[in-house]
C-alpha positions as CSV (number, residue, x, y, z in Angstrom):
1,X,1.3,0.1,20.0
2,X,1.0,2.7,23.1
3,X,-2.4,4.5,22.8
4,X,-4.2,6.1,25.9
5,X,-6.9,3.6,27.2
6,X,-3.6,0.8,27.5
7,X,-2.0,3.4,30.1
8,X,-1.3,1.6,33.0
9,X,-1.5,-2.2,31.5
10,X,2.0,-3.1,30.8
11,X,3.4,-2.2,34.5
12,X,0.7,-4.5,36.0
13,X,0.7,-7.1,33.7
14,X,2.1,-9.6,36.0
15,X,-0.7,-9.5,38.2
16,X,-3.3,-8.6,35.7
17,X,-2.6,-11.7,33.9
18,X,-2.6,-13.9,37.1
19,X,-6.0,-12.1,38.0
20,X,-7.7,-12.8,34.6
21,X,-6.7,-15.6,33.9
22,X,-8.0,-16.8,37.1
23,X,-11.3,-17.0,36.2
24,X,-12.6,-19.3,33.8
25,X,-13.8,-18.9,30.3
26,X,-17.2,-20.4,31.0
27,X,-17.9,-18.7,33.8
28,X,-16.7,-14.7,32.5
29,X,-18.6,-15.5,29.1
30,X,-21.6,-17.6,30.2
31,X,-24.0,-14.6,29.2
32,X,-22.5,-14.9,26.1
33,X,-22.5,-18.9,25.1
34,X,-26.1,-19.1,24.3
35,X,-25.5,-15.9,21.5
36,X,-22.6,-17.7,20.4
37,X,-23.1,-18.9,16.7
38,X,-22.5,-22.1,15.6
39,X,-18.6,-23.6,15.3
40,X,-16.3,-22.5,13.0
41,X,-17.3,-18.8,12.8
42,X,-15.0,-15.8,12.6
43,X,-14.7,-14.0,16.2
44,X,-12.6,-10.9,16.6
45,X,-12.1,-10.6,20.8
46,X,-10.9,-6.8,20.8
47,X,-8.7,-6.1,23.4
48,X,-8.0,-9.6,24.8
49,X,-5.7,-8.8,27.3
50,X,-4.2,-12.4,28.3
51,X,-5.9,-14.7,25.7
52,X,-8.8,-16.3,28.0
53,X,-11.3,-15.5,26.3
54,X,-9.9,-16.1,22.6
55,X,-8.9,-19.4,23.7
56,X,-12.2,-20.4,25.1
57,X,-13.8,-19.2,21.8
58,X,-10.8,-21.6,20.1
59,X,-11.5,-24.2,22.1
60,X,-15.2,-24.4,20.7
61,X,-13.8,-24.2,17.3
62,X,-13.9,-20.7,16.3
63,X,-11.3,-18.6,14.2
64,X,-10.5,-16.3,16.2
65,X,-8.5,-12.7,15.7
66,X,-7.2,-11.1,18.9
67,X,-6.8,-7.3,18.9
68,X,-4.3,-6.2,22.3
69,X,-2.4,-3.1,22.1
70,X,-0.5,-3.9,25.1
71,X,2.8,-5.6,24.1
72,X,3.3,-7.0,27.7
73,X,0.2,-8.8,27.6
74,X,0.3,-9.9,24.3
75,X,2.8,-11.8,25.1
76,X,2.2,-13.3,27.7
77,X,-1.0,-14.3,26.0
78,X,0.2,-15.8,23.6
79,X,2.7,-18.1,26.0
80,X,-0.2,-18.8,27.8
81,X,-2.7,-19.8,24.9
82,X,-0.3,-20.8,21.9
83,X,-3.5,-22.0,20.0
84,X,-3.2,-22.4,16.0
85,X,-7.0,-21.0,15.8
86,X,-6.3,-17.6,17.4
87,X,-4.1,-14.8,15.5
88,X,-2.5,-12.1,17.2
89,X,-2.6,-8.1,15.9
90,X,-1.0,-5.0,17.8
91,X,-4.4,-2.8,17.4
92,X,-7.0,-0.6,19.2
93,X,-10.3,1.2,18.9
94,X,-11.6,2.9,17.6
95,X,-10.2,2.7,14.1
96,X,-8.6,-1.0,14.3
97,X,-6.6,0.4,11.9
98,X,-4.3,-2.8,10.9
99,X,-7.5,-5.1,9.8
100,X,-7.8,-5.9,6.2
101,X,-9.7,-3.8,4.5
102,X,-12.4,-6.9,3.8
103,X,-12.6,-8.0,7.3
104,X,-15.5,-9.3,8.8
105,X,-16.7,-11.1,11.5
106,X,-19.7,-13.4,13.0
107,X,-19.0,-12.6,16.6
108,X,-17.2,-9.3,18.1
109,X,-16.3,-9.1,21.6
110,X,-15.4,-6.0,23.2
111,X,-14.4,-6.8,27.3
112,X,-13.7,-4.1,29.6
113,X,-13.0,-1.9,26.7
114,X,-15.5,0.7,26.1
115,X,-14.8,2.8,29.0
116,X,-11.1,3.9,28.0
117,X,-12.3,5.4,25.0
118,X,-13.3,9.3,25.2
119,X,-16.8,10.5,23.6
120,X,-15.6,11.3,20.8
121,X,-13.7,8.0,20.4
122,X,-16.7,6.3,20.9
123,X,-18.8,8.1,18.0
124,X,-15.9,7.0,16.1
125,X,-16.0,3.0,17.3
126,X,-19.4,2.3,16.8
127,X,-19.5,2.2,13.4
128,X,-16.1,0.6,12.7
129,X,-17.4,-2.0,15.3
130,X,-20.8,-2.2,13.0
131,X,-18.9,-1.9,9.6
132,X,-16.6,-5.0,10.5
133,X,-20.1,-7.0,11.6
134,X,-21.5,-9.4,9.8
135,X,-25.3,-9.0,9.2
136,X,-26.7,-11.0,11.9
137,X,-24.2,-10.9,13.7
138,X,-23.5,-10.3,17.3
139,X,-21.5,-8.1,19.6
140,X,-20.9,-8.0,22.8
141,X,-19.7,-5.2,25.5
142,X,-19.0,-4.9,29.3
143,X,-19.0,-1.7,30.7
144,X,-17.5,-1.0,33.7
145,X,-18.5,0.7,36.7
146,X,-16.5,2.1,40.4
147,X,-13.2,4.0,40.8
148,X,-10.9,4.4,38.3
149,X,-7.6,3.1,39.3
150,X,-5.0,5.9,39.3
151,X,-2.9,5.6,36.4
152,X,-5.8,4.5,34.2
153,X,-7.3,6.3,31.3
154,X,-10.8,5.3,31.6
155,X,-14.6,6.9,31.5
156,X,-17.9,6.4,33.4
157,X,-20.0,5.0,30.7
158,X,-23.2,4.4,31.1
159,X,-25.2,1.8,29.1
160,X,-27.9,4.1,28.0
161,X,-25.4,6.3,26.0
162,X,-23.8,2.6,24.5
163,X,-27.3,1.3,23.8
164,X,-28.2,4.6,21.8
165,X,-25.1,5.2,19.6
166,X,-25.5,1.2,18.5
167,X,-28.9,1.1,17.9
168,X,-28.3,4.3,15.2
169,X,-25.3,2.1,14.1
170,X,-28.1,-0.3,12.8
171,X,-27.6,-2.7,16.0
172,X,-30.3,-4.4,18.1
173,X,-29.6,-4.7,21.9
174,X,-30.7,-8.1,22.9
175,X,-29.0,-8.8,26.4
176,X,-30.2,-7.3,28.4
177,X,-31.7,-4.2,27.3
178,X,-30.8,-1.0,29.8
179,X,-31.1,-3.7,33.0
180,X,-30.1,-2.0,36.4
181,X,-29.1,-5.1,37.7
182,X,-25.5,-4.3,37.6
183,X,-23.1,-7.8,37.6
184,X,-21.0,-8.3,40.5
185,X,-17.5,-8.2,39.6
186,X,-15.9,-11.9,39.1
187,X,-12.8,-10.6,40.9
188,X,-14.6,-9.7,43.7
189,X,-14.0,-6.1,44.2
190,X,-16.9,-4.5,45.8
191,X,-17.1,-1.2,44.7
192,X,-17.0,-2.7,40.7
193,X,-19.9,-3.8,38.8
194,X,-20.5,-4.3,34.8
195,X,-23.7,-4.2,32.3
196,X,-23.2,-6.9,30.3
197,X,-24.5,-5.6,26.7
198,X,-25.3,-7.6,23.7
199,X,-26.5,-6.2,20.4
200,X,-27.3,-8.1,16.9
201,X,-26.7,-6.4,13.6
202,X,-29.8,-6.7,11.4
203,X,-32.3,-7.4,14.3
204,X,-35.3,-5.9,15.3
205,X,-34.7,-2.6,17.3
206,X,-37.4,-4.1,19.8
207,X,-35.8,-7.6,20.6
208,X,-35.3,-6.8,24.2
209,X,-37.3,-5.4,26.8
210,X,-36.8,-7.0,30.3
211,X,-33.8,-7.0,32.7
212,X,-31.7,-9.4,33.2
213,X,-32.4,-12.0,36.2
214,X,-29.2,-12.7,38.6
215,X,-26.4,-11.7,35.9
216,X,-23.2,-14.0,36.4
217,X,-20.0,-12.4,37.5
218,X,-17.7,-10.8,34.9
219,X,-14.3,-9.9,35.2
C-alpha cells in the first residue's frame, strides 16, 4: 500500500531496519511495560516498521496484529521476526481500512506515526484508534520532534493538540500528561526528541498530572 506518511521508507529501508532494530525492545518500550496488560492480550502495533516491537510484545505472550504499509519493511520484518503470534496486514491510518469490522484490541501502539498524518487525518484517526479500543484499554503514541528529513511527509505535532483530540475521543492521558521533558532520541540524533504519550479508554480524565522524571530514550 503506498500512502503519503510511508514516502521515503522503502528507499531507506536497508538502513532503517539496521537502525531500528538496533535498539532493543526493552529499552524503546520501557515506558510502556508497566501499562502493559497481563499475557495473552490482543495488541495491534500500527505501523511496525521492522517487527521489534511486535516481537517483543510476542515474546511476552501477546497476540499481536502488525499494521506497516511499507512493503519493503514488511518484509524484512517479517524475515527478521517470523513469530507465529504476530500477523502481518498492508494498512495505514487513519481509516485501518482492512481490519475486521469486529476488531478490537487491549493494547494499541502507535510509534513514530502520528506526525505523518495531516490535521485533518488526525481528526479522522482518533476515533478509529478509540473505536478499535477496548474499554480499559491502553494506547500508546510517540511524537516526534526536530527536522524533517527531506523526502519525508511528516508534521510538527505537538502533544497538547494529541492530548486534546483523545481526551474528546473518551481517552485518559496517563503518561505523562503534557511533560516538557522531551525524550532523547535512542538513535542519538541530537536535534530529535519524542513525548512519549499514553492514554486509557474508560479512565478518569484527571489520571495524570505531573511530568515525567528522566524519560528513557525512544527511537
Amino acid at each position: 500500500m503506498s500512502v503519503p506518511g510511508s514516502a521515503g521508507y522503502a528507499e531507506e529501508a536497508d538502513t532503517l531496519s539496521r537502525l531500528y532494530e538496533s535498539v532493543p525492545f526493552a529499552r524503546a518500550k520501557a515506558h510502556l511495560l508497566p501499562y502493559l496488560p497481563r499475557a495473552p492480550a490482543s495488541v495491534l502495533d500500527i505501523g511496525a516498521g521492522t517487527g521489534r516491537d511486535a516481537a517483543g510484545l510476542a515474546a511476552l505472550g501477546h497476540q499481536v496484529t502488525a499494521v506497516e504499509p511499507t512493503a519493503e519493511l514488511r518484509r524484512r520484518a517479517m524475515a527478521l521476526h517470523p513469530d507465529p503470534g504476530i500477523a502481518w496486514l498492508d494498512d495505514s491510518l487513519p481509516d485501518l481500512a482492512s481490519l475486521p469490522p469486529d476488531a478490537s484490541f487491549d493494547t494499541i501502539l502507535a510509534t513514530a506515526v502520528w506526525m505523518h498524518l495531516d490535521a485533518a487525518e488526525r481528526a479522522r484517526g482518533m476515533p478509529r484508534v478509540t473505536a478499535l479500543l477496548r474499554h480499559g484499554g491502553v494506547l500508546a503514541r510517540t511524537l516526534r520532534h526536530g527536522p524533517i528529513p527531506p523526502g519525508r511527509h511528516m508534521f510538527q505535532v505537538t502533544a497538547e493538540e494529541t492530548v486534546a483530540l483523545a481526551e474528546a475521543a473518551g481517552l485518559a492521558c496517563l503518561h505523562p500528561c503534557l511533560h516538557r521533558a522531551e525524550a532523547k532520541d535512542g538513535l542519538l540524533r541530537a536535534e530529535v526528541t519524542w513525548d512519549r504519550l499514553i492514554f486509557r479508554k474508560g479512565a478518569a480524565l484527571a489520571a495524570c498530572a505531573g511530568e515525567a522524571q528522566n524519560p528513557p530514550s525512544q527511537t
